[in-house]
N, C-alpha and C positions, 0 to 999 in steps of 0.2 A: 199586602197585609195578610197574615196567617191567621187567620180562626180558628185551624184545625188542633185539635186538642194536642198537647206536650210537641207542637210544632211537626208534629207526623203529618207526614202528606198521604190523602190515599192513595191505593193503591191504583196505577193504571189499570187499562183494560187488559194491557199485555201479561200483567203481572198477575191481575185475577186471573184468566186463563192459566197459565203456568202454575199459579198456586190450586186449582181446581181440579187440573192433569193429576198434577202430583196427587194431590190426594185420591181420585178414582182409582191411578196406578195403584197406590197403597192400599184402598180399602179391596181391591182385588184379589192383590197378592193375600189379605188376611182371608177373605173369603175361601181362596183356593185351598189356602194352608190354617187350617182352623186348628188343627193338632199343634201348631210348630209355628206361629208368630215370630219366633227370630229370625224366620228363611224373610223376613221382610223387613230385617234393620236397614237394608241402603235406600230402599223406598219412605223408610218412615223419616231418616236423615233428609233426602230430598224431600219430601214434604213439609219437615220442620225448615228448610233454609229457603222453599219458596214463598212460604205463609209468615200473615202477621200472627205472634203469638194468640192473640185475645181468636184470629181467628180457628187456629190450632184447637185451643179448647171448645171451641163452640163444636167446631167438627168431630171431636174425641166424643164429644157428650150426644151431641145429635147422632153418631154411630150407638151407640151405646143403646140409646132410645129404640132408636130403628129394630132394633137385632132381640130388645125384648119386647117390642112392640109384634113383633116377625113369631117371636116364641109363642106368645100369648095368645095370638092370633090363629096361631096350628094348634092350641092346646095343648103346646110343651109345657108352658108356666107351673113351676111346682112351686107353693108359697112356703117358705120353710116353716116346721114347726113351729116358731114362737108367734106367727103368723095365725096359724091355726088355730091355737089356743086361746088367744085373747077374743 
């Protein structure tokens, strides 16, 4: 019997791993190349075909977090003017 939602099995230990790789690979290659993001389309392709979608955007967003959390934290953080104002 299936419990697991729309009949998706999780994902193995193997397959996390592999989806985990790929994404450190990925977020590397964005780290190294912060100017130029497309030297890392075949990394971002292998990470989308070893991840499950739902976890794709968790990652997208939890990068995203991270990186203005990382800003914020140096006192990069500029709040844009409409920020300002109110």
């Amino acid at each position: 019997m299936d419990l697991s939602p729309l009949g998706m099995a999780a994902p193995s230990m193997k397959e996390r791993q592999a989806c985990w790789g790929a994404r450190d690979e990925y977020w590397k290659c964005l780290d190294e190349n912060t100017e130029d993001a497309s030297k890392c389309k075949k990394l971002r392709s292998s990470f989308e075909s070893s991840c499950p979608q739902q976890w794709i955007k968790y990652f997208d967003k939890r990068r995203d977090y991270l990186k203005f959390k990382e800003k914020f934290e140096a006192g990069d953080f500029q709040p844009s003017k409409m920020t300002a104002q109110s």
